[in-house]
C-alpha positions in Angstrom: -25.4 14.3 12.3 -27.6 11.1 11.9 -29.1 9.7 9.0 -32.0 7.0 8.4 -30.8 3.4 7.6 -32.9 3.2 4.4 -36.4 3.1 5.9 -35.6 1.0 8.5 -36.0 3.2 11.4 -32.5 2.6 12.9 -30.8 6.7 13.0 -26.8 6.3 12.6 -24.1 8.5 12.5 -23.3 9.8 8.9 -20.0 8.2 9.1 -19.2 4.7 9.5 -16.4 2.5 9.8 -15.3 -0.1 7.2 -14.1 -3.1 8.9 -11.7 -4.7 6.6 -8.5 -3.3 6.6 -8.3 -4.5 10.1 -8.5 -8.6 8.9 -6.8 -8.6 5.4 -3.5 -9.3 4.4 -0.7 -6.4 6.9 -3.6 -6.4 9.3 -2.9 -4.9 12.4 -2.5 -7.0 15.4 -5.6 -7.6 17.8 -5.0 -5.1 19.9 -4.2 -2.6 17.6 -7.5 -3.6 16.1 -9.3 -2.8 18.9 -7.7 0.5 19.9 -9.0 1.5 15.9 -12.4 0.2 16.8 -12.6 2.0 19.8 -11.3 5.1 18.5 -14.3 5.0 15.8 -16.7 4.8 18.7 -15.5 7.4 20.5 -15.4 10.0 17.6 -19.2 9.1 17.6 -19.2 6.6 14.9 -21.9 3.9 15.2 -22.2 2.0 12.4 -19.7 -0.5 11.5 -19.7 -2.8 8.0 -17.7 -6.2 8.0 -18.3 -9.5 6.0 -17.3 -13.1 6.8 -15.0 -12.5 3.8 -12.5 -10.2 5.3 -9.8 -12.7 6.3 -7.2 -14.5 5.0 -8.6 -17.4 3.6 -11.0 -20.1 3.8 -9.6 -21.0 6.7 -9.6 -17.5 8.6 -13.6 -16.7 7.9 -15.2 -14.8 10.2 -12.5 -12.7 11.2 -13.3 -9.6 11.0 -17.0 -10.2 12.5 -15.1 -12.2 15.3 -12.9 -9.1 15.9 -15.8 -6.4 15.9 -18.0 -8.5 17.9 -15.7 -8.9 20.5 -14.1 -6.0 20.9 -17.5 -4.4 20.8 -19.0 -6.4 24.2 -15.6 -5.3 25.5 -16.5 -2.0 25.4 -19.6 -2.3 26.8 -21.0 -0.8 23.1 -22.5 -4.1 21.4 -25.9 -2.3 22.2 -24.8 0.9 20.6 -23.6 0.1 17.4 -25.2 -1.1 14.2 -23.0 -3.9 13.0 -23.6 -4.5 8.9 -22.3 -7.8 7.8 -22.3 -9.3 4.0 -22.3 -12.8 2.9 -21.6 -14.2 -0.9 -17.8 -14.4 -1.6 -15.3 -17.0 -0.8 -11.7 -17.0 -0.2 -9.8 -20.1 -1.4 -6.2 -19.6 -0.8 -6.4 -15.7 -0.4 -8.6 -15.3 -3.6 -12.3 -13.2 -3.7 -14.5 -15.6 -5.7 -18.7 -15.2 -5.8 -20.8 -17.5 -4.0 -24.3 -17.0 -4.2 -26.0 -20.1 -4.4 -29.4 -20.4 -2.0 -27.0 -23.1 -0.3 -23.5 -21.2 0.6 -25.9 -17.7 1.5 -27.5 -19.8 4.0 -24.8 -21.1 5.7 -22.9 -18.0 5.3 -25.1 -15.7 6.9 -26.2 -18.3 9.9 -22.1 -18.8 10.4 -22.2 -14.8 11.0 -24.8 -14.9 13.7 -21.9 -17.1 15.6 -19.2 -15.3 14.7 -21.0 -11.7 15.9 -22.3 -14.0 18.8 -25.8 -12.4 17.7 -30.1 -13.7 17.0 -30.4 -11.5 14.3 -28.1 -9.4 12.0 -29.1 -6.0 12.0 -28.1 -5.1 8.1 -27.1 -8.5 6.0 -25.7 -7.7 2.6 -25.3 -9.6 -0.7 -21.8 -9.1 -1.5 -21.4 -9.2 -4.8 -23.8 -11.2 -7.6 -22.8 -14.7 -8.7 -23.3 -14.9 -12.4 -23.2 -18.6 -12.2 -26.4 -18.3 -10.3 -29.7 -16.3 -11.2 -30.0 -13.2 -9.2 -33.8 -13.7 -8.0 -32.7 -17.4 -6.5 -29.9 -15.7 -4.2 -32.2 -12.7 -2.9 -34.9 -15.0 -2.5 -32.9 -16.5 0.1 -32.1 -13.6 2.0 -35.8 -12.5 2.2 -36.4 -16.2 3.2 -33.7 -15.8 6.1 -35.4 -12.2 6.9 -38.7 -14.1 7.2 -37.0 -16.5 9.8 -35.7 -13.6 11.7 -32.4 -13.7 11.2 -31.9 -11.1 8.9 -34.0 -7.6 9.8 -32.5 -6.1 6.9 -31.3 -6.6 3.4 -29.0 -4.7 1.7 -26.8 -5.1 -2.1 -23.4 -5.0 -2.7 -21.3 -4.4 -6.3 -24.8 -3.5 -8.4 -26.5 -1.9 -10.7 -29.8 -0.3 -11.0 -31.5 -3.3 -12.8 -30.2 -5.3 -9.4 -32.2 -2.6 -7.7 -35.2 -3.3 -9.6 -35.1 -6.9 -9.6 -34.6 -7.1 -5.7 -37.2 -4.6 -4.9 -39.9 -7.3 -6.9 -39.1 -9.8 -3.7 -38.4 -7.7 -0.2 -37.6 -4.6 1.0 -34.2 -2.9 0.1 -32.3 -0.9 2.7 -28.9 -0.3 1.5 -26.7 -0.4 -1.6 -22.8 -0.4 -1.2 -20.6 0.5 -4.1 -17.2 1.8 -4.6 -17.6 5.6 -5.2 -15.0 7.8 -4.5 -13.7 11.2 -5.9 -12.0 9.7 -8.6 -14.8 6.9 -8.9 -18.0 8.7 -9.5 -19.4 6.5 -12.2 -22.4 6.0 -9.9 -22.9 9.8 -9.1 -22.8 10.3 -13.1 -25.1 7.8 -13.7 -27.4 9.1 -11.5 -27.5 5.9 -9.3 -26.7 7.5 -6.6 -29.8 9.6 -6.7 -32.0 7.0 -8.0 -31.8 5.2 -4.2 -32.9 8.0 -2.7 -35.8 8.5 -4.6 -36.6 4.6 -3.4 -35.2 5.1 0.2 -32.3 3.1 -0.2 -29.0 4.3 1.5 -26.3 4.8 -0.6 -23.1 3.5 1.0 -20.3 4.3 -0.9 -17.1 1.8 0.1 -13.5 2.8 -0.3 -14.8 6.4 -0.3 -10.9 7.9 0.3 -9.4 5.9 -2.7 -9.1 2.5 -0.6 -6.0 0.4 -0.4 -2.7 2.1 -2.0 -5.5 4.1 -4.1 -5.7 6.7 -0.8 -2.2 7.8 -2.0 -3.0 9.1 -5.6 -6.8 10.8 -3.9 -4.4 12.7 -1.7 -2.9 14.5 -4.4 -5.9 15.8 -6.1 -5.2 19.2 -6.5 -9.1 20.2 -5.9 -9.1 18.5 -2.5 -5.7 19.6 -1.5 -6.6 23.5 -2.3 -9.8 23.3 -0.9 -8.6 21.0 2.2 -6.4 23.7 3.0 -9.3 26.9 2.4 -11.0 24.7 5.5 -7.6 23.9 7.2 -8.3 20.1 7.0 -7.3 16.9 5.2 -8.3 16.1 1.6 -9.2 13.0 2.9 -11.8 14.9 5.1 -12.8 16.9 1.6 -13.2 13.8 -0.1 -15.7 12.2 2.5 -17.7 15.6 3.0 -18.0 16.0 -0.6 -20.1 12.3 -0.9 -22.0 14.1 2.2 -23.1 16.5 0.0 -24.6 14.3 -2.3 -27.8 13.4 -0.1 -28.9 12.4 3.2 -28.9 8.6 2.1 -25.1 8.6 1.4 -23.5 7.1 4.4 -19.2 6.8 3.8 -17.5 3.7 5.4 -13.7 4.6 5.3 -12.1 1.5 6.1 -9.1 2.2 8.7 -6.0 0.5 10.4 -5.0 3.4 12.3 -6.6 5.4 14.6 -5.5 9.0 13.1 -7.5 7.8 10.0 -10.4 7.2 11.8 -10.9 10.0 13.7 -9.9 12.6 10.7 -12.6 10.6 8.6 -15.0 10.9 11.3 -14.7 14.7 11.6 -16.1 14.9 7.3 -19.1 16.1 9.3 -17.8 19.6 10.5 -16.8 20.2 6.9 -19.5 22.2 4.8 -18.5 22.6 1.4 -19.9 25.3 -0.9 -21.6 24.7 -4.1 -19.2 26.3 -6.0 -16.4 23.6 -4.3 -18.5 20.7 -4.5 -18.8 21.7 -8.3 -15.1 21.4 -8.2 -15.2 18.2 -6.9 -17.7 16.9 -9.6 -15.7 18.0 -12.4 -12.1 16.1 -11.3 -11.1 12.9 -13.8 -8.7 10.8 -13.4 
């Protein structure tokens, strides 16, 4: 099952692989890592979404692009794999602050082409907008590094539908990445969801299985548990077929640290819910 990168042309496996469990605080070691990374590629996953933000700290940026990127040529599947990168937060002594001055985004997003040992990044997101900072000034440096060639594509990160607007008045859009998950559907309700299809965005919903300790409550949704075991799977499985559903601009990234996660999540595909379940679905609350 592939779907269309926004309109960029680039076909990719409906399920990808967030990146940053593996480079966060209880992160795996390196090998581990790998064996995670590899286990995504071999379940037929090629699409992969990191930031120079998924570290430690200030001092550990890059990590998790470092890690992918090498672990990729390794394999022999750097040529294979879309590799989605975001720039705009910071990390002083563990915290996530916004960045998204003209200034930091440049020397973010040219600090990523090292770290991925790349020319160009294939997907270069904004991660989350800086309200220090007007919003046209920071996309108006991604379109400027686009222009240059080291971006091909631009995507948004942590936005809303007047984000969408605005950015679409200076480049081309590809992909919008929000959290949206079963019990996080505020963009499904809103309609925002739909509303990037009808402008060929993809829709790229992040922490689609709960994310962090929030896995653990998603798990015990009764709706995903009774139907998870009508199609003798996981509700985590449930959970990523049912964003599936919603179009074929939604693309799930379920971030992983072990490989049984990964290869479960990757399987959402062989899952086709019913109307009447994914009405289910829709109606849960938390």
């Amino acid at each position: 099952m592939k779907r269309n990168l926004g309109k960029s042309g680039r076909y990719i496996f409906a399920i990808g692989l967030g990146g940053m469990p593996l480079s966060i605080r209880g992160r795996p070691d390196r090998h581990h890592a790998a064996a995670v990374i590899k286990a995504a590629i071999d379940s037929g996953v090629d699409f992969i979404d990191t930031a120079d933000s998924y570290c430690l700290d200030d001092n550990d940026i890059g990590h998790n692009e470092r890690l992918i990127a090498e672990t990729l040529r390794q394999l022999g599947a750097a040529d294979r794999v879309v590799l989605a990168t975001k720039g705009g937060l910071t990390r002083p002594d563990g915290r996530w602050e916004r960045c998204g001055t003209p200034d930091h985004l440049r020397t973010a997003c040219e600090r990523s082409l090292v770290s991925l040992g790349a020319d160009s990044i294939a997907l270069y997101q904004y991660h989350a907008p800086d309200t220090t900072v007007p919003f046209a000034d920071s996309i108006g440096t991604l379109a400027d590094l686009r222009m240059e060639g080291k971006i091909q594509n631009i995507g948004l990160s942590n936005v809303t539908r007047d984000h969408i607007d605005d950015a679409l008045t200076q480049v081309p859009i590809q992909s919008v990445q929000n959290r949206c998950h079963v019990l996080c559907q505020d963009d499904v309700r809103s309609g925002l969801l739909d509303y990037c299809a009808t402008k060929g965005i993809t829709y790229i919903p992040y922490s689609p299985v709960g994310g962090g300790n929030g896995h653990k409550t998603l798990r015990d949704v009764a709706a995903l548990r009774e139907i998870g075991n009508r199609h003798q799977c996981s509700p985590y499985r449930v959970a990523l077929a049912w964003l599936l559903s919603k179009g074929n601009h939604v693309l799930p990234i379920p971030g992983a640290s072990r490989i049984e996660s990964i290869t479960d999540s990757a399987r959402a595909v062989e899952v086709v819910l019913s109307s009447q379940e994914i009405l289910q679905i829709d109606q849960v609350t938390v």
